[in-house]
MIDOSE-1310 file (N, C-alpha, C; in nm, 2 decimals, decimal comma, always signed):
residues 74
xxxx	+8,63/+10,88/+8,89/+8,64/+10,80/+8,77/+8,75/+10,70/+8,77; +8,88/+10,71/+8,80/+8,96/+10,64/+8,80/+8,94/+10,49/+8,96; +8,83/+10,49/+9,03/+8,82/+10,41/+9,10/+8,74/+10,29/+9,00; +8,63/+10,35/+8,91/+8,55/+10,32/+8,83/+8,61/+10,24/+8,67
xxxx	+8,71/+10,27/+8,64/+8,80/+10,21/+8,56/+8,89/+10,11/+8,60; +8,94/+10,13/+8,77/+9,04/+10,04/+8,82/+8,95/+9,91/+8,82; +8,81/+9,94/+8,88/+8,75/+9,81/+8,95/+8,71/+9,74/+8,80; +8,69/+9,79/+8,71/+8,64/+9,71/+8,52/+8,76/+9,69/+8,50
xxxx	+8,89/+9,72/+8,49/+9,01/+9,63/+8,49/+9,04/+9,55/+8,56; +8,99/+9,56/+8,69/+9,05/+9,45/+8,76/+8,90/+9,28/+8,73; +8,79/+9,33/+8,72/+8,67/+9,31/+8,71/+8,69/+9,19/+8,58; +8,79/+9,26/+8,50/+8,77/+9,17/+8,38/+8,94/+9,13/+8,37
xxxx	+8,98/+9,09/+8,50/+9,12/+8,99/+8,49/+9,23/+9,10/+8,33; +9,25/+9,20/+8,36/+9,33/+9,28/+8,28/+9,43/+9,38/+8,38; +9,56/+9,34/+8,30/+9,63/+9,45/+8,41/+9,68/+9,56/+8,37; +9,76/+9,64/+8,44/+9,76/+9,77/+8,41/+9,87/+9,79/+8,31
xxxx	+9,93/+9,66/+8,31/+10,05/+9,67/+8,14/+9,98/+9,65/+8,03; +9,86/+9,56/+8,07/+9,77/+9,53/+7,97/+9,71/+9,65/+7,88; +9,65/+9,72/+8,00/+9,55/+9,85/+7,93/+9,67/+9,93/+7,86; +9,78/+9,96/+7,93/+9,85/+10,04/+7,87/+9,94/+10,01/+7,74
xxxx	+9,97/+9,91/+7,75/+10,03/+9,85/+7,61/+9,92/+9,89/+7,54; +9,77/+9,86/+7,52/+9,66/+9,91/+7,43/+9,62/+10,05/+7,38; +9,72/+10,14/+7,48/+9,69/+10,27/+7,50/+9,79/+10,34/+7,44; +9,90/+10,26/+7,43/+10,02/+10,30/+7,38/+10,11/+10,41/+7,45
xxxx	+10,09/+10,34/+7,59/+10,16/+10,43/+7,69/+10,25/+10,36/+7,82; +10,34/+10,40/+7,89/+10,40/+10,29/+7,96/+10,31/+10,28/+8,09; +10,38/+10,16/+8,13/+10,22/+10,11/+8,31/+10,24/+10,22/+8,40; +10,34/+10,28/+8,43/+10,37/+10,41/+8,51/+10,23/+10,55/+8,46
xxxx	+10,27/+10,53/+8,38/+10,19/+10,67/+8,31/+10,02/+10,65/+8,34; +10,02/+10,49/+8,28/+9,88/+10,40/+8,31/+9,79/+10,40/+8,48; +9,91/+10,41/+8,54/+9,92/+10,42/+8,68/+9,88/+10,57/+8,75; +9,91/+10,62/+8,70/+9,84/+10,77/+8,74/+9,71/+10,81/+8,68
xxxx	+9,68/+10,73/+8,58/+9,53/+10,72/+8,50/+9,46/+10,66/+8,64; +9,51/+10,57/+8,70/+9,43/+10,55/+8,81/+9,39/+10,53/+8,90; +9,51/+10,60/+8,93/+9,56/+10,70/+9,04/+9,46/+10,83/+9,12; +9,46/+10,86/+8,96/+9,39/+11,05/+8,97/+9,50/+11,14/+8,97
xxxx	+9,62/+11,09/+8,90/+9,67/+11,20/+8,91/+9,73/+11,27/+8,83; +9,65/+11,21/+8,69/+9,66/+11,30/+8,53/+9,56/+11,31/+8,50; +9,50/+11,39/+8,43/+9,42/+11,46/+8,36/+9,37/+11,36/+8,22; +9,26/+11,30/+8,27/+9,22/+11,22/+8,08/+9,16/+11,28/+8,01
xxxx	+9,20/+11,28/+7,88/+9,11/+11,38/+7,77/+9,01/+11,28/+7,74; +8,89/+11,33/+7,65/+8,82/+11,26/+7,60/+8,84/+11,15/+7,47; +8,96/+11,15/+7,44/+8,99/+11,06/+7,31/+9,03/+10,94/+7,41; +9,11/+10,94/+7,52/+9,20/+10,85/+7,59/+9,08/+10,77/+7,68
xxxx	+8,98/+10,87/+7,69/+8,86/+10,77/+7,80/+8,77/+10,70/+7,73; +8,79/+10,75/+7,59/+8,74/+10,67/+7,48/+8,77/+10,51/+7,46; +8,89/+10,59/+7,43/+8,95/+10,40/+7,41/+8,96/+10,36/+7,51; +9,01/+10,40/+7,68/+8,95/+10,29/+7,76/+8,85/+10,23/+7,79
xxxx	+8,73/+10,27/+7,74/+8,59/+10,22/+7,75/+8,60/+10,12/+7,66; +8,64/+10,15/+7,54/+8,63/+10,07/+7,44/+8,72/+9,90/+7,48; +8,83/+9,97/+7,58/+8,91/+9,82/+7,56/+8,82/+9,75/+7,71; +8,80/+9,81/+7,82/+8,68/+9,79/+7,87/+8,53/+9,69/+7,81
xxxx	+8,52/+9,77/+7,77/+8,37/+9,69/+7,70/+8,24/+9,76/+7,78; +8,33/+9,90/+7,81/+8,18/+10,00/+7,85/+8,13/+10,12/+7,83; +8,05/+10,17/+7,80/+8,01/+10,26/+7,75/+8,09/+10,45/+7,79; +8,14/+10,49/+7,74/+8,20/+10,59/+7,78/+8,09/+10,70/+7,92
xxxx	+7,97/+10,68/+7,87/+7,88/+10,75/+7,96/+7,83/+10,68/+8,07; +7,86/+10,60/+8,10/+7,84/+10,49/+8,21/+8,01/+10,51/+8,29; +8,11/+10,52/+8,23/+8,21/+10,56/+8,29/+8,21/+10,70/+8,34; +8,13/+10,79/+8,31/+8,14/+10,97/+8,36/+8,00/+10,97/+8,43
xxxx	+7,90/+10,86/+8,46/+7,78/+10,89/+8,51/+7,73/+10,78/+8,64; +7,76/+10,67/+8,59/+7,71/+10,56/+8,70/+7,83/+10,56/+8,80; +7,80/+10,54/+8,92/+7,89/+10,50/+9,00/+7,95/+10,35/+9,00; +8,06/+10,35/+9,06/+8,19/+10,27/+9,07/+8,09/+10,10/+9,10
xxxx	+8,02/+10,14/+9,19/+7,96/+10,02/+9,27/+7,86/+9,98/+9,13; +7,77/+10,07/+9,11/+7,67/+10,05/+9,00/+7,75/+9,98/+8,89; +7,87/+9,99/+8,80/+7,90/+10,01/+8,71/+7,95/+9,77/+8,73; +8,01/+9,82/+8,89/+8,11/+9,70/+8,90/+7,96/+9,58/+8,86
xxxx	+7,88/+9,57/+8,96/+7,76/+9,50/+8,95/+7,69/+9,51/+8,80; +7,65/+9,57/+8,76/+7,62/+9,57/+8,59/+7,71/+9,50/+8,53; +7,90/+9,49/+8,52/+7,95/+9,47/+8,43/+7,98/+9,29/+8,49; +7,96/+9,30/+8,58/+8,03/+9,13/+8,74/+7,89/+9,08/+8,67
xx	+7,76/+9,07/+8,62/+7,67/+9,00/+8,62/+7,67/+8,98/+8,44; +7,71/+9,05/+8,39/+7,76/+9,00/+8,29/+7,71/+9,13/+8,13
């Protein structure tokens, strides 16, 4: 999942101070979100979907490639 979030931030010209300032966490912390090397709970994958503009179940089910192509075509 955290490949699948990096590529829709990067996908939609947003950086990782960006998401995190939204998240209300510092880019370091943000940085292990996409990394893989913290643990996301379900409220926090929430609102990244939301600041995303994708569906929370499309982030835990489509792949990274599927997800990029769906969201790059518009």
């Amino acid at each position: 999942m955290p490949l699948k979030i990096r590529r829709l931030r990067e996908l939609k010209n947003l950086t990782q101070e960006h998401l995190a300032d939204q998240l209300g966490i510092s880019r370091r912390a943000y940085g292990k979100i996409e990394s893989g090397h913290t643990q996301l709970t379900l409220s926090r994958l929430d609102k990244i979907s939301t600041i995303l503009g994708c569906p929370t179940e499309a982030l835990l089910t489509s792949s990274a490639e599927d997800l990029y192509l769906k969201y790059k075509q518009g």
